[in-house]
N, CA, C and O atoms as a GROMACS GRO file, in nm:
protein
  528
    1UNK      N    1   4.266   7.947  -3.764
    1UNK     CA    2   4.390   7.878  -3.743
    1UNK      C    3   4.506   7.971  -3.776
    1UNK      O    4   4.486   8.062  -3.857
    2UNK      N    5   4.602   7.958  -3.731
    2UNK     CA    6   4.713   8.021  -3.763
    2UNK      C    7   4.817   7.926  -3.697
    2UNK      O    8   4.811   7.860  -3.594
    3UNK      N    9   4.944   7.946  -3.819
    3UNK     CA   10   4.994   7.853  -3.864
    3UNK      C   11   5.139   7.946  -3.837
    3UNK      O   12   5.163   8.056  -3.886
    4UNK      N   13   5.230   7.863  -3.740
    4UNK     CA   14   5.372   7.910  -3.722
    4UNK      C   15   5.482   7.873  -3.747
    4UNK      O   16   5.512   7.758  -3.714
    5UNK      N   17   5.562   7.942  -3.801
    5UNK     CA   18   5.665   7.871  -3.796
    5UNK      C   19   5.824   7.887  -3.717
    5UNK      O   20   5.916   7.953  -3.766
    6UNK      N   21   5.830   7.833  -3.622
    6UNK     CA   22   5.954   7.848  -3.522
    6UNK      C   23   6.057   7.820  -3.602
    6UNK      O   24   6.054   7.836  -3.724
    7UNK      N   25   6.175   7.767  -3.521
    7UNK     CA   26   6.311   7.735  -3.635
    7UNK      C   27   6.295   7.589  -3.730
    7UNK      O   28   6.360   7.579  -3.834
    8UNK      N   29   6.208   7.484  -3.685
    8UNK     CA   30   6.222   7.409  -3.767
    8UNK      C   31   6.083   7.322  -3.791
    8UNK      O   32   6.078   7.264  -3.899
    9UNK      N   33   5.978   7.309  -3.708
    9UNK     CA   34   5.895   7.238  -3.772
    9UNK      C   35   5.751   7.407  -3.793
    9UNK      O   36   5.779   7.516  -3.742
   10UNK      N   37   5.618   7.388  -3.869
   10UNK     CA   38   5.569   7.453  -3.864
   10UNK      C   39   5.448   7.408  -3.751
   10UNK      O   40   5.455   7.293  -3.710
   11UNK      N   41   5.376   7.467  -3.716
   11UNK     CA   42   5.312   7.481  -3.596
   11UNK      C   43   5.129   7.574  -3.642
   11UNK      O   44   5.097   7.677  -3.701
   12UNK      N   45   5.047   7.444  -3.566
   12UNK     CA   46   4.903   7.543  -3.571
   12UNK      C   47   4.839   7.561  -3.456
   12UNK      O   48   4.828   7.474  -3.369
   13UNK      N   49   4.807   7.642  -3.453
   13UNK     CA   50   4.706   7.698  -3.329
   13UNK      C   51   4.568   7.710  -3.350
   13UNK      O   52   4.527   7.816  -3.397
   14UNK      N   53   4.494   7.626  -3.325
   14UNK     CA   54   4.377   7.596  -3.368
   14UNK      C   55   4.266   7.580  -3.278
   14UNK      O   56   4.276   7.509  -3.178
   15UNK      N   57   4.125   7.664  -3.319
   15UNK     CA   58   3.984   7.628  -3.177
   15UNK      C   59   3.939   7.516  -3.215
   15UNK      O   60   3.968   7.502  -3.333
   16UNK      N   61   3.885   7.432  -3.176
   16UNK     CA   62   3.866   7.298  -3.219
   16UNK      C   63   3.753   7.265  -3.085
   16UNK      O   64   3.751   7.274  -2.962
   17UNK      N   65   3.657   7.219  -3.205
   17UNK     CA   66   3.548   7.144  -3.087
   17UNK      C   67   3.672   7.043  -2.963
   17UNK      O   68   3.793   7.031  -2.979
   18UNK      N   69   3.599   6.994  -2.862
   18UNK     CA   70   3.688   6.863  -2.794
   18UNK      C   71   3.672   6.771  -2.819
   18UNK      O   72   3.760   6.690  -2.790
   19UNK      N   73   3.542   6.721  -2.893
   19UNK     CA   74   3.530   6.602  -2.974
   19UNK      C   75   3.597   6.557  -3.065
   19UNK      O   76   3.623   6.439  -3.089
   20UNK      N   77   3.642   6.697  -3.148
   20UNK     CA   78   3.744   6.653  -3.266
   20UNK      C   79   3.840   6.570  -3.252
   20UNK      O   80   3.922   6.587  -3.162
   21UNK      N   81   3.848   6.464  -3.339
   21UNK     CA   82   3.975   6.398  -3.366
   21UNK      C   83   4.120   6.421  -3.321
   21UNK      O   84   4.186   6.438  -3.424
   22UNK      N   85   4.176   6.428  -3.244
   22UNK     CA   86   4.296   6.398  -3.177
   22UNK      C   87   4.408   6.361  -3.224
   22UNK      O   88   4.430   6.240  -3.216
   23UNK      N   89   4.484   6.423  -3.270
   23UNK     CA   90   4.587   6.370  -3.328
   23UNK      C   91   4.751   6.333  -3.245
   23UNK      O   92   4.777   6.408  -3.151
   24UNK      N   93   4.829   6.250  -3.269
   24UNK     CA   94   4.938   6.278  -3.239
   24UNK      C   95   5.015   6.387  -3.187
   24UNK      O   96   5.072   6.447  -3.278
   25UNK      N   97   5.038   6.434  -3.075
   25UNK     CA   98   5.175   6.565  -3.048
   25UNK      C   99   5.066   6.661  -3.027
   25UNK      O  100   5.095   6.780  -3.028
   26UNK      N  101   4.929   6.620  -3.006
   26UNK     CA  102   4.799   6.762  -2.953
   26UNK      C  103   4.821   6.790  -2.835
   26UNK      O  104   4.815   6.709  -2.743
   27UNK      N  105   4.858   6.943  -2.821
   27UNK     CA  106   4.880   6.989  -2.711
   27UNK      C  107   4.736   7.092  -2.656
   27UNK      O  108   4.702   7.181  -2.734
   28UNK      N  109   4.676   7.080  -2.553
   28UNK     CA  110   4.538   7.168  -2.519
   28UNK      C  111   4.602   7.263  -2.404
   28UNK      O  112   4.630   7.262  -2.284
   29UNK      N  113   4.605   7.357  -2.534
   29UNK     CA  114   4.599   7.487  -2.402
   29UNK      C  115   4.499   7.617  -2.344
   29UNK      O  116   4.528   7.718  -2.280
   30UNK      N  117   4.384   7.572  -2.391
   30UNK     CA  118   4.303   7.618  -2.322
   30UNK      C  119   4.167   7.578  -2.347
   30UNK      O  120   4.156   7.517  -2.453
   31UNK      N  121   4.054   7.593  -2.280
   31UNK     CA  122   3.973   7.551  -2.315
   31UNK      C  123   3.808   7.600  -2.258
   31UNK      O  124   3.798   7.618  -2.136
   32UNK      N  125   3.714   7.615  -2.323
   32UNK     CA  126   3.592   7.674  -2.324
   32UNK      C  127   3.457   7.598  -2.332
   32UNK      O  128   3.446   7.483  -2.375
   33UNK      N  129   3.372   7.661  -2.292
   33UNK     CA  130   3.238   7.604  -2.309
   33UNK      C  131   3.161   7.667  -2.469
   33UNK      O  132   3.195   7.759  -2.543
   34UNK      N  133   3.056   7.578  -2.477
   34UNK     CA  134   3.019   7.631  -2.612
   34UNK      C  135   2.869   7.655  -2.588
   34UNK      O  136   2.813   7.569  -2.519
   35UNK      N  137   2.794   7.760  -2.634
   35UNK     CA  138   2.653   7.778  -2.623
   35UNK      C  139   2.609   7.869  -2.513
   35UNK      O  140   2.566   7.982  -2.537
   36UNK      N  141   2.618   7.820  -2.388
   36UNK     CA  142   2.625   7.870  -2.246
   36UNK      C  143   2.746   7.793  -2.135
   36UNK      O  144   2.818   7.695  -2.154
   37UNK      N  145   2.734   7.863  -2.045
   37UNK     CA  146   2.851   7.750  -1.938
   37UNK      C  147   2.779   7.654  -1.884
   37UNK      O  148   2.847   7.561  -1.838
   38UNK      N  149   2.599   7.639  -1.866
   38UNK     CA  150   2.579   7.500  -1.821
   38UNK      C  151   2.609   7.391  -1.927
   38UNK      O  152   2.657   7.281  -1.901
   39UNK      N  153   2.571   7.444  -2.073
   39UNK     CA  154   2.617   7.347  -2.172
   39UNK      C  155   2.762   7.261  -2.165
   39UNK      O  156   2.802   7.152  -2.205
   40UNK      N  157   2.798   7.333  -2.117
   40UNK     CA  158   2.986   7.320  -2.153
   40UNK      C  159   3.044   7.208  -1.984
   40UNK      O  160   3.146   7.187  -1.920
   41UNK      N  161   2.921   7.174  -1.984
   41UNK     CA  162   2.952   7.078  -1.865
   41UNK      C  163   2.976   6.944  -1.953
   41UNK      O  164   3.054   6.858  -1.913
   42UNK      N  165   2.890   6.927  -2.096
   42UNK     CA  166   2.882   6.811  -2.152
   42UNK      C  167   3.017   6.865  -2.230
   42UNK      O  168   3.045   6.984  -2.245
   43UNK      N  169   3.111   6.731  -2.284
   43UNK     CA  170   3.235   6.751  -2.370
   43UNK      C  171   3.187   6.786  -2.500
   43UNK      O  172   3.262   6.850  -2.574
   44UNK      N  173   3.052   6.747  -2.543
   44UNK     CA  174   3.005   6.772  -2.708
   44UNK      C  175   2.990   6.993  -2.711
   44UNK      O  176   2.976   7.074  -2.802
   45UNK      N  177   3.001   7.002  -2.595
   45UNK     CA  178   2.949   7.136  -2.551
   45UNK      C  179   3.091   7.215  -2.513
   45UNK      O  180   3.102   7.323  -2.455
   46UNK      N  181   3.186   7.135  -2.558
   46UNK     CA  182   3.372   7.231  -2.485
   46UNK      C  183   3.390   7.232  -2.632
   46UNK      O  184   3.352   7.153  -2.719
   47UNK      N  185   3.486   7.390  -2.636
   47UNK     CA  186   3.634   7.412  -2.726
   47UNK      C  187   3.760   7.368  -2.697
   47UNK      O  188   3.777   7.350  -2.576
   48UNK      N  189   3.831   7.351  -2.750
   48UNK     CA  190   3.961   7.361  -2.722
   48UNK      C  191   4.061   7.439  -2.816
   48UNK      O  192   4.065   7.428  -2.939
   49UNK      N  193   4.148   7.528  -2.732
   49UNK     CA  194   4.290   7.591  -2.801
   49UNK      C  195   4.400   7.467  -2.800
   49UNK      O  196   4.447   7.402  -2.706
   50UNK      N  197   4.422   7.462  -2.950
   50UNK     CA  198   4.541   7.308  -2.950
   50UNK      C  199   4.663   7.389  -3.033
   50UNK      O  200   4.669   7.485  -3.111
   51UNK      N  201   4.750   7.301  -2.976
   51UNK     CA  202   4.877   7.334  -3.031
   51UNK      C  203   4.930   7.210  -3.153
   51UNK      O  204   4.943   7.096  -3.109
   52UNK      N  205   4.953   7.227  -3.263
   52UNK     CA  206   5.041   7.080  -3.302
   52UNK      C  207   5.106   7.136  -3.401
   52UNK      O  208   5.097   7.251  -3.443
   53UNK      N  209   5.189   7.030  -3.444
   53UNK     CA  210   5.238   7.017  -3.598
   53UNK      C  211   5.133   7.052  -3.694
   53UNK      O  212   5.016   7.016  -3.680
   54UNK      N  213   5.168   7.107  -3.769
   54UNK     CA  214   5.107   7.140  -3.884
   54UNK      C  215   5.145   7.056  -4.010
   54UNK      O  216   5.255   7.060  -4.065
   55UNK      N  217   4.985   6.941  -4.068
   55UNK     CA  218   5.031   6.898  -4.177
   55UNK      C  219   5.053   6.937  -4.353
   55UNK      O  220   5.012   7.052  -4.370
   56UNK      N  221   5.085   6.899  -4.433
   56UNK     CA  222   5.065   6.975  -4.589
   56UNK      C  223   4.938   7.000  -4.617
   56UNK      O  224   4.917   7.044  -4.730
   57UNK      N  225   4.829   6.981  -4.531
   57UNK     CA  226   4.705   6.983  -4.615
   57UNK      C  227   4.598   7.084  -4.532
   57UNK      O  228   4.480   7.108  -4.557
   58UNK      N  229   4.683   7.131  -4.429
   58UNK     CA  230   4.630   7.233  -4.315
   58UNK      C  231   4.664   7.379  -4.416
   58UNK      O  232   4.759   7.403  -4.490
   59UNK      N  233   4.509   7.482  -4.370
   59UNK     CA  234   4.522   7.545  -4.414
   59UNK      C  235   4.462   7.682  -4.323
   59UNK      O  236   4.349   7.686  -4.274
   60UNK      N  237   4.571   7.795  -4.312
   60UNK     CA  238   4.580   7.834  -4.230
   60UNK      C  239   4.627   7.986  -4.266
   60UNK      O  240   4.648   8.015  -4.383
   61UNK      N  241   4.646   8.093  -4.148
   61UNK     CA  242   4.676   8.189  -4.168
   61UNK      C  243   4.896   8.177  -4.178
   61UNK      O  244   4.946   8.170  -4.067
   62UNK      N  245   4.951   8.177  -4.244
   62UNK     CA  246   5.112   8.198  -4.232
   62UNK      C  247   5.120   8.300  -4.143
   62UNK      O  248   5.138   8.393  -4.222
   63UNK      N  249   5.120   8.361  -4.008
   63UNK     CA  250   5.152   8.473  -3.966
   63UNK      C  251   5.311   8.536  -4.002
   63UNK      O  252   5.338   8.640  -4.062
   64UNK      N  253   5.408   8.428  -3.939
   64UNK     CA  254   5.555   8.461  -3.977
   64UNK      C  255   5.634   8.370  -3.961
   64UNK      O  256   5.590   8.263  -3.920
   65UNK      N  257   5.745   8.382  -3.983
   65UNK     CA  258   5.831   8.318  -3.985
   65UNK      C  259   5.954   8.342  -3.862
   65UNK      O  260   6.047   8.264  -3.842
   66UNK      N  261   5.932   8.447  -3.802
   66UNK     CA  262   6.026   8.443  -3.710
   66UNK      C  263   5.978   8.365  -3.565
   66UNK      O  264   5.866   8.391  -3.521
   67UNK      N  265   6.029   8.310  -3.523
   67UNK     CA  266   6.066   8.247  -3.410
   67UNK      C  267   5.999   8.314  -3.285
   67UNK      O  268   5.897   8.283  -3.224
   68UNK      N  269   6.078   8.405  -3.270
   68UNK     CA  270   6.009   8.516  -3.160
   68UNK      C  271   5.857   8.559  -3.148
   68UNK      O  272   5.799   8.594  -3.045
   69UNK      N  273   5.807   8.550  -3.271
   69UNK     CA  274   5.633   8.567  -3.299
   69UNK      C  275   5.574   8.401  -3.252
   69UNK      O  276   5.506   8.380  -3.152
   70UNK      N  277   5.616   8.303  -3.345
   70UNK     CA  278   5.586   8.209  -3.282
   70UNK      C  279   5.566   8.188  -3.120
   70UNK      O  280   5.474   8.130  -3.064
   71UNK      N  281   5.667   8.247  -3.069
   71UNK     CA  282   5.701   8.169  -2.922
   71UNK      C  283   5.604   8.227  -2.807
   71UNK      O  284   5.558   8.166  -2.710
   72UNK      N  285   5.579   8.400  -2.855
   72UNK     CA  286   5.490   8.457  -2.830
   72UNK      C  287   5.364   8.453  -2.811
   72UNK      O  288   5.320   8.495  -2.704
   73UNK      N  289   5.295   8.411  -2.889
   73UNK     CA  290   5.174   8.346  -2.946
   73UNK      C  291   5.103   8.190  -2.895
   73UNK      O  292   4.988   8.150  -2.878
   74UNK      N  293   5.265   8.117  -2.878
   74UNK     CA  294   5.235   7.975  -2.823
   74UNK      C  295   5.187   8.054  -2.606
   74UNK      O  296   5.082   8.048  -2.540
   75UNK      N  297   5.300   8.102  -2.578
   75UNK     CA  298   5.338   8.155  -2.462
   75UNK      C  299   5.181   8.215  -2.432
   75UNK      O  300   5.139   8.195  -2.318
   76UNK      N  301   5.147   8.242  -2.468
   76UNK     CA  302   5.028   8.353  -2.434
   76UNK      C  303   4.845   8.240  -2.446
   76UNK      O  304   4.736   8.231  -2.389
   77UNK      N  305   4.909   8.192  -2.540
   77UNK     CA  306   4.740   8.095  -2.554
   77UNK      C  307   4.692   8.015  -2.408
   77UNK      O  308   4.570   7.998  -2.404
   78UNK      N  309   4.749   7.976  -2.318
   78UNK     CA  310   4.703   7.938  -2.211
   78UNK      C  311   4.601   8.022  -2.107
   78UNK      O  312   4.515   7.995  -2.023
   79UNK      N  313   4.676   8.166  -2.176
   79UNK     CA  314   4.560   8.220  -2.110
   79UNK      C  315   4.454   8.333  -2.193
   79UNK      O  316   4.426   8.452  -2.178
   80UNK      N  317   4.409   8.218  -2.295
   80UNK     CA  318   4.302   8.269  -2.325
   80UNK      C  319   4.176   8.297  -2.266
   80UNK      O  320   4.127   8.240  -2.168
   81UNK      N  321   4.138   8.371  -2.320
   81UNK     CA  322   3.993   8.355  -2.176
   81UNK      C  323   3.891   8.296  -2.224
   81UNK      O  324   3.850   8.302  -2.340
   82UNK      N  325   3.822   8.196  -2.078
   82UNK     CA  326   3.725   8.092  -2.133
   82UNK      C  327   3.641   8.119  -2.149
   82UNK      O  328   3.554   8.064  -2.082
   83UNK      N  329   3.606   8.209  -2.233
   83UNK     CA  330   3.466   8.270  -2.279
   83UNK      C  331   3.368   8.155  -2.357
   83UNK      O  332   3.394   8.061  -2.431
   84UNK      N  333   3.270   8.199  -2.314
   84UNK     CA  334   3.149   8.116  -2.412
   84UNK      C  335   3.137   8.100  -2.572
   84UNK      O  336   3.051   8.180  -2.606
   85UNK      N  337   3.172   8.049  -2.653
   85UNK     CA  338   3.164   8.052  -2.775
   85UNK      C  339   3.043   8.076  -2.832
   85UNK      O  340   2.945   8.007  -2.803
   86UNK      N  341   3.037   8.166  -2.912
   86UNK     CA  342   2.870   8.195  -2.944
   86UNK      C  343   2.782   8.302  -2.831
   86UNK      O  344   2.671   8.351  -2.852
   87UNK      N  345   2.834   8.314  -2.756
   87UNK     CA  346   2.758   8.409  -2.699
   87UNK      C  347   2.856   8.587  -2.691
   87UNK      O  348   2.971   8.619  -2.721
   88UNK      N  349   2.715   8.678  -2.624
   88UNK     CA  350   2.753   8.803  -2.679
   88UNK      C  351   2.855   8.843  -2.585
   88UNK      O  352   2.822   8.786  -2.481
   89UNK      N  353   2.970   8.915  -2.560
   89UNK     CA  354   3.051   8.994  -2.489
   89UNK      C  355   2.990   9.147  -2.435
   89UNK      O  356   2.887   9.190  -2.488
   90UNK      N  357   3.049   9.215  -2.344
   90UNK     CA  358   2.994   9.351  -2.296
   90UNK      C  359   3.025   9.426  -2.427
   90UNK      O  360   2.988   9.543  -2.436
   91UNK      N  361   3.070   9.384  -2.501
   91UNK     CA  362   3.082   9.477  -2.632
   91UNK      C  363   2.991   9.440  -2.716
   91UNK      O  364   3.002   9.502  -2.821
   92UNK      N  365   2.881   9.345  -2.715
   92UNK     CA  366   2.839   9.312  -2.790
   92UNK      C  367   2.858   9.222  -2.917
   92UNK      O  368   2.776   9.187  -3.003
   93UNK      N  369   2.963   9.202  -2.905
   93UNK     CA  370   3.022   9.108  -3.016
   93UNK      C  371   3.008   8.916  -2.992
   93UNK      O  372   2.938   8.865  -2.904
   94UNK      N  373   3.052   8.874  -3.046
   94UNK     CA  374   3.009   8.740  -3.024
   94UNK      C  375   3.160   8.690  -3.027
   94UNK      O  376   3.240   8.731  -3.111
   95UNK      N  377   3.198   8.578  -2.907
   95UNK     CA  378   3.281   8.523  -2.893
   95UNK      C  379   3.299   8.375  -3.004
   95UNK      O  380   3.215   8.285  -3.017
   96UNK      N  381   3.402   8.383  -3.057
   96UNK     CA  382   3.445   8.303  -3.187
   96UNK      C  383   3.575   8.253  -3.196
   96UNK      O  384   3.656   8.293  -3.112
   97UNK      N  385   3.614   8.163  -3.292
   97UNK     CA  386   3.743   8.166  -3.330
   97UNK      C  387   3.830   8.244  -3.344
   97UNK      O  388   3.945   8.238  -3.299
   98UNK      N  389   3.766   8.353  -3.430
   98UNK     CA  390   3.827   8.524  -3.459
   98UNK      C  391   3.871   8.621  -3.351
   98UNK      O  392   3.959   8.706  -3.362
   99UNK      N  393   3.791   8.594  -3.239
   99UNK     CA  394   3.771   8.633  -3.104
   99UNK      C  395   3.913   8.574  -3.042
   99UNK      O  396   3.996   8.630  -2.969
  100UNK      N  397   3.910   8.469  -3.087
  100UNK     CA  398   4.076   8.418  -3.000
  100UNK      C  399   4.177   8.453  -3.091
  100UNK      O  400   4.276   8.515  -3.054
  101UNK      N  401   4.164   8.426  -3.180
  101UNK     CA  402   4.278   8.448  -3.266
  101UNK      C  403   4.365   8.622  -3.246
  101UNK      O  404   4.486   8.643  -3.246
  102UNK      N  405   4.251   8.725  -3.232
  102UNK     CA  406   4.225   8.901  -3.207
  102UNK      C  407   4.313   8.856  -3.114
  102UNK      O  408   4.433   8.883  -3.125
  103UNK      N  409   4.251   8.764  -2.984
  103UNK     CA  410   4.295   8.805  -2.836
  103UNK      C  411   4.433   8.758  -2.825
  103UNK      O  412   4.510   8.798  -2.737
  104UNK      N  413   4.468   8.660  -2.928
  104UNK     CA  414   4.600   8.611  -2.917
  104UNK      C  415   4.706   8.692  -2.961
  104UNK      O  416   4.819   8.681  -2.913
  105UNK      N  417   4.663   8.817  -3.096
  105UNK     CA  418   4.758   8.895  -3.174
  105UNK      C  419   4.776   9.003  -3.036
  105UNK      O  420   4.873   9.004  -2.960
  106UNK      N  421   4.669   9.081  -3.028
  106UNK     CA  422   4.659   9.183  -2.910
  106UNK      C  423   4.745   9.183  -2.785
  106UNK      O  424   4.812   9.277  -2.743
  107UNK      N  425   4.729   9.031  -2.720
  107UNK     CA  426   4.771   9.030  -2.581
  107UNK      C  427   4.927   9.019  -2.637
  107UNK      O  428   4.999   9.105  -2.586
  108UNK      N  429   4.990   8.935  -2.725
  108UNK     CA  430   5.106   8.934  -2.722
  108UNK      C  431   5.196   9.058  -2.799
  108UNK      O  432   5.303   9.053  -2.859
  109UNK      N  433   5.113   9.160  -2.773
  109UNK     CA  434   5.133   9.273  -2.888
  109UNK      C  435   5.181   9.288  -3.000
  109UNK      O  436   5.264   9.376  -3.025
  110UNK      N  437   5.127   9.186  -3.104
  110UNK     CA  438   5.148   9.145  -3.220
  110UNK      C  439   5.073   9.264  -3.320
  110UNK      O  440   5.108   9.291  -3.435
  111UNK      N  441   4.984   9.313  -3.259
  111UNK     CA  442   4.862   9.355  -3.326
  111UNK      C  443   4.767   9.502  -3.287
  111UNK      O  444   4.680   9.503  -3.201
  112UNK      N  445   4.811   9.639  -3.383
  112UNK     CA  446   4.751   9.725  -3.316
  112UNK      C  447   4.697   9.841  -3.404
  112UNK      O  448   4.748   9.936  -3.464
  113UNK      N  449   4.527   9.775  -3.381
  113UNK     CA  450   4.459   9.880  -3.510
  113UNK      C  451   4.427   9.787  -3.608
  113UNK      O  452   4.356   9.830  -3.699
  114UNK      N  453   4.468   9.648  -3.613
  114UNK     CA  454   4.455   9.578  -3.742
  114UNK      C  455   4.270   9.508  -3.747
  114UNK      O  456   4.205   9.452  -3.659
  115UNK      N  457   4.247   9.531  -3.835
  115UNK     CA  458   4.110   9.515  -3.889
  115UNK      C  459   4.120   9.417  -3.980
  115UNK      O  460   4.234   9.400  -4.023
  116UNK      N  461   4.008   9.323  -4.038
  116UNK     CA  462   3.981   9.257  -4.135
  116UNK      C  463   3.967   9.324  -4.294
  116UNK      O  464   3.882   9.412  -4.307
  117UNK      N  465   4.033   9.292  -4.394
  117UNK     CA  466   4.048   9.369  -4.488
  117UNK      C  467   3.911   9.405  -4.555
  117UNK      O  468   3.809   9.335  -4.556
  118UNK      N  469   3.924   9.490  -4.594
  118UNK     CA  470   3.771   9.624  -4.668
  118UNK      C  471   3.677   9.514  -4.724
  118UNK      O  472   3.711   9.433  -4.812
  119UNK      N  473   3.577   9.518  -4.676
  119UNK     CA  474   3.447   9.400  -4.725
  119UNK      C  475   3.471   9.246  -4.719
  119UNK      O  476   3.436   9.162  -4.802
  120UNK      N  477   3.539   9.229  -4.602
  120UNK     CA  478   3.573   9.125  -4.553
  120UNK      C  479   3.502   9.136  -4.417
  120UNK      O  480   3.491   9.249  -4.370
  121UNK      N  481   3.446   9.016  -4.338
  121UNK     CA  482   3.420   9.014  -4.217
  121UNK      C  483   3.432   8.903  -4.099
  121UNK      O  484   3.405   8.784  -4.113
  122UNK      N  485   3.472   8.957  -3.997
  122UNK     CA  486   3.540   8.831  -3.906
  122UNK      C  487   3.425   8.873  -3.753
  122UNK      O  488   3.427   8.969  -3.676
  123UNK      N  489   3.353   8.773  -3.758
  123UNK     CA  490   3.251   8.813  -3.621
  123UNK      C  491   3.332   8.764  -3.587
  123UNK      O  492   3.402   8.682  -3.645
  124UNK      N  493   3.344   8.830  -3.421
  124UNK     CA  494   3.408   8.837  -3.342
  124UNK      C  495   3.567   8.880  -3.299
  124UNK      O  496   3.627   8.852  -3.195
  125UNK      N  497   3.596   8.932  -3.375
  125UNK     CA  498   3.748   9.014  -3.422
  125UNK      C  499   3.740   9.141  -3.305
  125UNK      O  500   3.846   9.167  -3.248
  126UNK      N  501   3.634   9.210  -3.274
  126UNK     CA  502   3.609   9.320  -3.188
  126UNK      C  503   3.627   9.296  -3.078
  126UNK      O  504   3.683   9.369  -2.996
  127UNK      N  505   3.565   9.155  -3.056
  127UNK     CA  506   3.585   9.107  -2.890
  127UNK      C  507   3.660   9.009  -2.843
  127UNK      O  508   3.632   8.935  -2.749
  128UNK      N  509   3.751   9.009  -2.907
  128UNK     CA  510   3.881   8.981  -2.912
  128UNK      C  511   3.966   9.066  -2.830
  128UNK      O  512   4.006   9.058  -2.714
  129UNK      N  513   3.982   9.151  -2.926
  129UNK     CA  514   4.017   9.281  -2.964
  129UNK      C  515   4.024   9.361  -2.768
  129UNK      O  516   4.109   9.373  -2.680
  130UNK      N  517   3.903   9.389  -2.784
  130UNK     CA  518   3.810   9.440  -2.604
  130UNK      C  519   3.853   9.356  -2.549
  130UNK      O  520   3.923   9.400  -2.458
  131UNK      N  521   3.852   9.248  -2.551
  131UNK     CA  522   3.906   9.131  -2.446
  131UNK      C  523   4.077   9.178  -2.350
  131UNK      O  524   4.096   9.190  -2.229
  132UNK      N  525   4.176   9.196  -2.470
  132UNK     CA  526   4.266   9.167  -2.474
  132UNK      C  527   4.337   9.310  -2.416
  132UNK      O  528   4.460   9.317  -2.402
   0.00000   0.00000   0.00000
């Protein structure tokens, strides 16, 4: 998740099964199969990229505070790519949350060279990364 904040309310960007709970002001901007793509014919078997309000009890990455990063970031998630969740990429990596989150810093050129900090690990951060 990562968590924005434009000029006045804060904002999350979140992968979320499609089953999940639904909240108020959920915006879906993109969306994936999970397992394989015949799976992802059933809804228990889709992701979704959501947009909303962010409440006090969400917990999330703060990226920034400026506006312009926000807008960036929102602007660009539609076209995430509907990759398979859980399965491997030509890089070998496995498509993930981390995987979108990479592809979201990257494509909006937020992000260059940045790695997960020293003995920390984010599967799918690489193919993201390659994606983007």
């Amino acid at each position: 998740m990562l968590l924005l904040r434009p000029e006045h309310d804060t904002l999350l960007l979140e992968m979320t099964p499609t089953w999940a709970a639904t909240r108020h002001g959920v915006e879906v901007l993109a969306t994936g199969a999970v397992g394989s793509r015949a799976l992802g014919r059933i809804p228990f078997f889709r992701y979704e990229v959501r947009l909303r309000t962010a409440l006090l009890d969400d917990d999330g990455i703060a990226l920034s505070d400026d506006p312009s990063v926000a807008a960036a970031l929102v602007d660009r998630a539609p076209a995430v790519p509907p990759l398979v969740w859980g399965a491997r990429t030509g890089e070998g990596d496995l498509w993930t949350s981390n995987s979108v989150v990479a592809w979201l810093l990257a494509d909006a050129g937020l992000v260059t060279g940045l790695v997960p900090p020293l003995g920390c690990r984010a599967p799918g951060w690489d193919a993201g990364i390659a994606a983007a």
